[in-house]
Biopython code that builds the backbone (N, CA, C, O; Angstrom):
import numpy as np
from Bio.PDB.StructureBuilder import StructureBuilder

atoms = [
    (1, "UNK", "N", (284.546, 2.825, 42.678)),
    (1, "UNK", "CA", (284.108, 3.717, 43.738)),
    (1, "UNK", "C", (282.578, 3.649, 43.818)),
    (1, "UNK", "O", (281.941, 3.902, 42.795)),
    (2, "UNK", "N", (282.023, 3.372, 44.798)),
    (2, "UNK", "CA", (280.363, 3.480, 45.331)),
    (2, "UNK", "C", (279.966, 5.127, 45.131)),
    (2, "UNK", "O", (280.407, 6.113, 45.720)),
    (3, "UNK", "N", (278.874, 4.997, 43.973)),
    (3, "UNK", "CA", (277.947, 6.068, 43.956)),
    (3, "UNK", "C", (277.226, 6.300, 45.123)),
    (3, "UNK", "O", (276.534, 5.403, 45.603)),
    (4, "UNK", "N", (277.320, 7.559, 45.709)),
    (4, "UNK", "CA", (276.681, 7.775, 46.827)),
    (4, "UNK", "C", (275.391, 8.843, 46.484)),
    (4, "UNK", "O", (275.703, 9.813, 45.793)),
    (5, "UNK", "N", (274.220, 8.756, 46.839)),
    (5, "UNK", "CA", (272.978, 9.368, 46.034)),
    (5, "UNK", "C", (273.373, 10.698, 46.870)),
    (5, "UNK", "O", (273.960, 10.821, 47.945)),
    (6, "UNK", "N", (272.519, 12.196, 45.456)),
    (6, "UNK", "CA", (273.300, 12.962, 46.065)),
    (6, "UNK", "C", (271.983, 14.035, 46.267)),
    (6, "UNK", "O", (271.141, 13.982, 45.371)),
    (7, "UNK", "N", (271.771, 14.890, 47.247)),
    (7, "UNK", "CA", (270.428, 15.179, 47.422)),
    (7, "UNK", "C", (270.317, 17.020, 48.096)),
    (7, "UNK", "O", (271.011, 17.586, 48.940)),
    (8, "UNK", "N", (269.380, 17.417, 47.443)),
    (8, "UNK", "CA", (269.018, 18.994, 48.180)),
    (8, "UNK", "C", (269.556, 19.459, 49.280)),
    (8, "UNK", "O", (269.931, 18.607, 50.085)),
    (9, "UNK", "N", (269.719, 20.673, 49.577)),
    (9, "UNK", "CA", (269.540, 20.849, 50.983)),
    (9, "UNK", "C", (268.022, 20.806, 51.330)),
    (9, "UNK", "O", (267.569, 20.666, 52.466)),
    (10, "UNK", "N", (267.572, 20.895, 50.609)),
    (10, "UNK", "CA", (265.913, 21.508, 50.944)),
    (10, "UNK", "C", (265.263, 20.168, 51.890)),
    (10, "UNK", "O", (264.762, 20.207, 53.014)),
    (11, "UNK", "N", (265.537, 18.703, 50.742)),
    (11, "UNK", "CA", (265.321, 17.544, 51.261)),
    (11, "UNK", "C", (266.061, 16.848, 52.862)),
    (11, "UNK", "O", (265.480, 16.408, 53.854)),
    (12, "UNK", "N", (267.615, 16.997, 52.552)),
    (12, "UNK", "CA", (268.686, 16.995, 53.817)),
    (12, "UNK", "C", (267.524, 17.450, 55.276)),
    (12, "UNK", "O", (266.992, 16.679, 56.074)),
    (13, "UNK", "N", (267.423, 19.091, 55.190)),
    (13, "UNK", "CA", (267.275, 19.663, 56.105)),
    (13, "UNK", "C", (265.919, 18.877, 56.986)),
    (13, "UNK", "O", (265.840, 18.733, 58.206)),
    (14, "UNK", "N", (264.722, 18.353, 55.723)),
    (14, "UNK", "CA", (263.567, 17.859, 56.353)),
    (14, "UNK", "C", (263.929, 16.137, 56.677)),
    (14, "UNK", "O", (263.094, 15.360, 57.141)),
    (15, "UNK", "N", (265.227, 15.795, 56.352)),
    (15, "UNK", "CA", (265.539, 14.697, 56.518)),
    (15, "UNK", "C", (265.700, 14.869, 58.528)),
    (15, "UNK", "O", (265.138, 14.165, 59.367)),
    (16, "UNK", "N", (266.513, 15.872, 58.728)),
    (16, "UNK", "CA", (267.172, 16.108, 60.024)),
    (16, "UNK", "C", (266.034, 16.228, 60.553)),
    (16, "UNK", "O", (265.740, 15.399, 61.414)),
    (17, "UNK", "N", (265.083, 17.257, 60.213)),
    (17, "UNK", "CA", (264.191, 17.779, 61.124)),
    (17, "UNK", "C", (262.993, 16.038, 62.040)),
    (17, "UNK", "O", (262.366, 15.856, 63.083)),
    (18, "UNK", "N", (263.315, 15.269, 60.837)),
    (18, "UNK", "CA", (262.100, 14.091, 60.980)),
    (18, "UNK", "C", (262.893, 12.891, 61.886)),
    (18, "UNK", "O", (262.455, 12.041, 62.661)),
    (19, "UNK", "N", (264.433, 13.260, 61.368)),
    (19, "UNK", "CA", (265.411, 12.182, 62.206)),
    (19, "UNK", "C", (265.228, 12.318, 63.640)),
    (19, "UNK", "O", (264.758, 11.544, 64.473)),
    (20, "UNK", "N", (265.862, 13.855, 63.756)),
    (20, "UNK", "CA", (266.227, 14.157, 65.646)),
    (20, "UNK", "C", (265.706, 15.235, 65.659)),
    (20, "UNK", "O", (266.257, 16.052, 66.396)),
    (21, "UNK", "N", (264.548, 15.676, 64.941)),
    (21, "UNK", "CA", (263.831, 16.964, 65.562)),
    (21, "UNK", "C", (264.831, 18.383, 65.484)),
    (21, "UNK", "O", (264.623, 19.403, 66.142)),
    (22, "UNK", "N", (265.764, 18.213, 64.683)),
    (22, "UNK", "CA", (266.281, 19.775, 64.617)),
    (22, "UNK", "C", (265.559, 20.653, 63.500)),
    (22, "UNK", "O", (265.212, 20.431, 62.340)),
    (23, "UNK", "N", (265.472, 21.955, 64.521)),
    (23, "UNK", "CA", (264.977, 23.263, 63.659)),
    (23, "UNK", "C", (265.934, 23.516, 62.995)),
    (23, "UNK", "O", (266.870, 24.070, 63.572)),
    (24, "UNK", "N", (266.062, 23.195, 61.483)),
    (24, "UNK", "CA", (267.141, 23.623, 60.856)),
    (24, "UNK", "C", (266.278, 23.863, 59.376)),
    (24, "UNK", "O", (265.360, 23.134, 58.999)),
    (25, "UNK", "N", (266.740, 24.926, 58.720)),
    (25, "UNK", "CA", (266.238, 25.572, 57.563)),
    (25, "UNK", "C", (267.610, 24.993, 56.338)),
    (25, "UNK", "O", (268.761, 24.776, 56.717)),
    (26, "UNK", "N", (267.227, 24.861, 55.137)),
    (26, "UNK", "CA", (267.919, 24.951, 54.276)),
    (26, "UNK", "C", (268.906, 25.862, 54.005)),
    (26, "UNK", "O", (270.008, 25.549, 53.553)),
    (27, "UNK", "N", (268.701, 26.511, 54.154)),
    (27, "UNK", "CA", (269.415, 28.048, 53.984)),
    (27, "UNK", "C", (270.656, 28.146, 54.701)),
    (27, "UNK", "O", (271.744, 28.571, 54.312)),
    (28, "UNK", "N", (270.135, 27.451, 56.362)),
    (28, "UNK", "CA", (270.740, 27.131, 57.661)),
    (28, "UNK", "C", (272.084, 25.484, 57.129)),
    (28, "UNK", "O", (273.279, 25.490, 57.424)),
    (29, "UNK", "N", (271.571, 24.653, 56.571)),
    (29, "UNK", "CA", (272.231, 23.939, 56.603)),
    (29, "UNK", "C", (273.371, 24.002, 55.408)),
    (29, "UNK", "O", (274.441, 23.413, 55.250)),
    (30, "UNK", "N", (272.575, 25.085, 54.566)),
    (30, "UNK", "CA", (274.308, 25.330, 53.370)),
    (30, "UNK", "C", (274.857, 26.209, 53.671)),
    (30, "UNK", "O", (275.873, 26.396, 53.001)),
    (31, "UNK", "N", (274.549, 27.333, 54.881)),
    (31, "UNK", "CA", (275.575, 27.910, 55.372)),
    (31, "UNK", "C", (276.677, 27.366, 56.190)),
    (31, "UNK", "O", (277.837, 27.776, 56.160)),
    (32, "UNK", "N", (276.053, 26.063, 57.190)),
    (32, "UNK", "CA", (276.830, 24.727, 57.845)),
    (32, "UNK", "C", (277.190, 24.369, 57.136)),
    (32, "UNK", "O", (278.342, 24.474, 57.558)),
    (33, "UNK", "N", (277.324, 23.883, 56.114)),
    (33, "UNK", "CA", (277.940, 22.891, 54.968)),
    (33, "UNK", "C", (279.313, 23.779, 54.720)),
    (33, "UNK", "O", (280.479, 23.414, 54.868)),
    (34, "UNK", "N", (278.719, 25.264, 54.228)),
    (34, "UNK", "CA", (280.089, 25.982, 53.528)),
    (34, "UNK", "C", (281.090, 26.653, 54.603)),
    (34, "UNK", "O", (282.179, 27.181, 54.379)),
    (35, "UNK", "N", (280.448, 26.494, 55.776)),
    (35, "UNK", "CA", (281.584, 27.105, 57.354)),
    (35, "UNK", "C", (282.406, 25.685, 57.389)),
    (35, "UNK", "O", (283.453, 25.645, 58.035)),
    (36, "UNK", "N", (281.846, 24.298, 56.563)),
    (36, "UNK", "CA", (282.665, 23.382, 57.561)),
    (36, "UNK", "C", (282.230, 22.761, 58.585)),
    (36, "UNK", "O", (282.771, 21.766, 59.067)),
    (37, "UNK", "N", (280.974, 23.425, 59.098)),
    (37, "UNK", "CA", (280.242, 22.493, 60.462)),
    (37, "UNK", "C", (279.480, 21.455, 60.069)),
    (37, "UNK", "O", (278.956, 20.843, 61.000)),
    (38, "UNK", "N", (279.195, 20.964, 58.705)),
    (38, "UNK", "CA", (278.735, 19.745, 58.612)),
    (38, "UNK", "C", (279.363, 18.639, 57.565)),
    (38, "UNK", "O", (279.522, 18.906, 56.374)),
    (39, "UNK", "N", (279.645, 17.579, 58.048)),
    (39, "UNK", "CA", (280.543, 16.740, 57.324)),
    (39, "UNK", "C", (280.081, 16.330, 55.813)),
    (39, "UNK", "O", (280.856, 16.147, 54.874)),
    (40, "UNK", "N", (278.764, 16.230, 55.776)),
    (40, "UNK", "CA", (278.003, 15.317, 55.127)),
    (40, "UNK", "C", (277.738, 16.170, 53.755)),
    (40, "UNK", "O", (276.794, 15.872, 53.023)),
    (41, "UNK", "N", (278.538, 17.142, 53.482)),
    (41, "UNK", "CA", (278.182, 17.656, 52.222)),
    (41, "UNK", "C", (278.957, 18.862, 51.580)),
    (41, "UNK", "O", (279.533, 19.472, 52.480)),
    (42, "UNK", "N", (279.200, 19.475, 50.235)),
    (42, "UNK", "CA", (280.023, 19.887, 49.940)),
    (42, "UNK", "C", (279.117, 21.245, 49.470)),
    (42, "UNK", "O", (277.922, 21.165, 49.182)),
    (43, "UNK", "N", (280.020, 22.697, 49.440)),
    (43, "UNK", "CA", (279.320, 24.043, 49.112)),
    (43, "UNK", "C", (280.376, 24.356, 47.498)),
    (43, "UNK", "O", (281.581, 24.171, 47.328)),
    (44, "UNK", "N", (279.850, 24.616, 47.019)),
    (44, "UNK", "CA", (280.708, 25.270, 46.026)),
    (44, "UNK", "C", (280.546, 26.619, 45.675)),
    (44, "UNK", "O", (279.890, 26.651, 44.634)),
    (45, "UNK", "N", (280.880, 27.913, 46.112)),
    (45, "UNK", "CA", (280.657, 29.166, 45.407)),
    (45, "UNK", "C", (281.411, 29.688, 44.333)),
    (45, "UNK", "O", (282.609, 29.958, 44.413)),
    (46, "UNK", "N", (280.482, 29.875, 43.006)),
    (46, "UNK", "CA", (281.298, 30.355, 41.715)),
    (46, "UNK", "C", (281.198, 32.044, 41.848)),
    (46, "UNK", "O", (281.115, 32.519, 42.980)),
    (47, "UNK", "N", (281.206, 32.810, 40.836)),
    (47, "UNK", "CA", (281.201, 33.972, 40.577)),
    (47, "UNK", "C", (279.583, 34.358, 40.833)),
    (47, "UNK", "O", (279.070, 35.054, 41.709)),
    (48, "UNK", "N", (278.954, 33.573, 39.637)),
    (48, "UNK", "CA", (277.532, 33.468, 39.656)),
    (48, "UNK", "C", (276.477, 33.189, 40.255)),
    (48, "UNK", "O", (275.383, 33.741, 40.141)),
    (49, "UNK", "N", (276.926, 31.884, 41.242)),
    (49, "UNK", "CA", (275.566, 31.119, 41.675)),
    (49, "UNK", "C", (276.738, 30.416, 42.452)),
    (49, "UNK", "O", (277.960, 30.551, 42.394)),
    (50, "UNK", "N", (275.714, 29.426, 43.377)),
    (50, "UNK", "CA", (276.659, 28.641, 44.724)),
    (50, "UNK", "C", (275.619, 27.368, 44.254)),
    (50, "UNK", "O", (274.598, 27.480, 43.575)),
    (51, "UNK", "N", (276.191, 26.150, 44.818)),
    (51, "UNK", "CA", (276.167, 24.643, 44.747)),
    (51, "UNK", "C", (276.021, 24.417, 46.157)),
    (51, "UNK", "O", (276.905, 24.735, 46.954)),
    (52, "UNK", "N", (275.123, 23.971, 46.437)),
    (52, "UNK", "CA", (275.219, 22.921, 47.546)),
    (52, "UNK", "C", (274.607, 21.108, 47.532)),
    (52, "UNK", "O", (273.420, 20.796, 47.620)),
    (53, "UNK", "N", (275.806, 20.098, 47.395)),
    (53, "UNK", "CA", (275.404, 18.972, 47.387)),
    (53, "UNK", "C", (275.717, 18.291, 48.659)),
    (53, "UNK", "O", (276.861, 18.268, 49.114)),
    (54, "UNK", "N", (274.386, 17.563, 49.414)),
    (54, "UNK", "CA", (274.311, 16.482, 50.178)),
    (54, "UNK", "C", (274.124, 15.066, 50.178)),
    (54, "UNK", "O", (273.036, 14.592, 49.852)),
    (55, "UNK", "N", (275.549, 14.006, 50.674)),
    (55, "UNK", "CA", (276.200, 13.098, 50.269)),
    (55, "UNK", "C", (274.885, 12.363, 51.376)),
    (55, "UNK", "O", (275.070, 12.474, 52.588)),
    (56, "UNK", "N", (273.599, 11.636, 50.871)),
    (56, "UNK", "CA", (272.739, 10.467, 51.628)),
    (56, "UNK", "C", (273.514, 10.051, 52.556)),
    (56, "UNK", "O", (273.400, 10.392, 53.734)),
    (57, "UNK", "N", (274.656, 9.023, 51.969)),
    (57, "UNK", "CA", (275.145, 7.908, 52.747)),
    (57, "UNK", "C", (275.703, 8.662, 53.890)),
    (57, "UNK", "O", (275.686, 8.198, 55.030)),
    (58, "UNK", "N", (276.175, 9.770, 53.609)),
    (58, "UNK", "CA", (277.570, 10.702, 55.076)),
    (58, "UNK", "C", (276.066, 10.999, 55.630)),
    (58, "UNK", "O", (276.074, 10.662, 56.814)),
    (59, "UNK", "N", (274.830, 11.470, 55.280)),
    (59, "UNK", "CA", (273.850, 12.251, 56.069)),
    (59, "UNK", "C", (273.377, 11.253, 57.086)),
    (59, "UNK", "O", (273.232, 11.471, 58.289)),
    (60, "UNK", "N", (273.180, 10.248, 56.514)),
    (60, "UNK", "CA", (272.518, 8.955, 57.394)),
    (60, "UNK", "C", (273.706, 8.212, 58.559)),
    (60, "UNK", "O", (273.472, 7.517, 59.548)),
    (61, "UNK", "N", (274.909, 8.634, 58.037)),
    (61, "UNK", "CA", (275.967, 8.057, 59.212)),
    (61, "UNK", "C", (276.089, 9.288, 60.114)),
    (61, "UNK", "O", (276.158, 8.942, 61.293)),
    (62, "UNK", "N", (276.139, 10.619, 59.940)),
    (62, "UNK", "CA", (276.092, 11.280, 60.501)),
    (62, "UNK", "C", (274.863, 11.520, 61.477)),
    (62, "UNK", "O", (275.088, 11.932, 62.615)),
    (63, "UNK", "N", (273.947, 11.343, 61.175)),
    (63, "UNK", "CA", (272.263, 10.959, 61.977)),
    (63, "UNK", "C", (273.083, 9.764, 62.980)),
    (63, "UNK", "O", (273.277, 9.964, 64.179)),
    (64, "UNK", "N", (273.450, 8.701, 62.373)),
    (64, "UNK", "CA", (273.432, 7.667, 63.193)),
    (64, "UNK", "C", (274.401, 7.812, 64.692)),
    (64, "UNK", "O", (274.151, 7.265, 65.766)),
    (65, "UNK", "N", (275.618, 8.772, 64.352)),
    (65, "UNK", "CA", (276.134, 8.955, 65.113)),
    (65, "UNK", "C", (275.602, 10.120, 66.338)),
    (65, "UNK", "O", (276.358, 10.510, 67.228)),
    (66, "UNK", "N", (274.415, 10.499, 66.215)),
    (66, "UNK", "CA", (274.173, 11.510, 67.318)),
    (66, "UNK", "C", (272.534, 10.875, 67.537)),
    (66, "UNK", "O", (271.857, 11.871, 67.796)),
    (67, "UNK", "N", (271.721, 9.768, 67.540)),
    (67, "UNK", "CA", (271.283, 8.959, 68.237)),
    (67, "UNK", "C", (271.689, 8.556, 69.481)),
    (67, "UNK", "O", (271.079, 7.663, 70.070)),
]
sb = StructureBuilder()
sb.init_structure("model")
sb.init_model(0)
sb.init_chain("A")
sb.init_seg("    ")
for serial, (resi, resn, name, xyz) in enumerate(atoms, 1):
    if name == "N":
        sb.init_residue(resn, " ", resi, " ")
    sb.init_atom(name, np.array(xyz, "f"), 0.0, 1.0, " ", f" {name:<3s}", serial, name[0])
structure = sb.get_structure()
């Protein structure tokens, strides 16, 4: 199976903003992540603390597809 590099929201979000100019906040994009509105990454909420990981390779196909 291909390691896919796995990255912030913090980074993601300034990835988008530099791709196609969306105003989107971190905060903004792991709440998208954990509704389901964004493909490219997974939310995990425990008892304690929440996870949010963003999959590069899905972020960059997902960019590519709304060019």
């Amino acid at each position: 199976m291909a390691q896919d590099k796995i990255i912030n929201a913090k980074e993601a979000a300034e990835i988008l903003r530099q791709a196609l100019g969306m105003h989107i906040t971190a905060d903004t994009l792991r709440d998208g992540i954990s509704q389901g509105q964004f493909s490219f990454g997974t939310y995990i909420k425990t008892e304690k603390s929440c996870v949010c990981y963003v999959y590069a390779r899905l972020l960059e196909q997902w960019i590519a597809e709304r060019r």
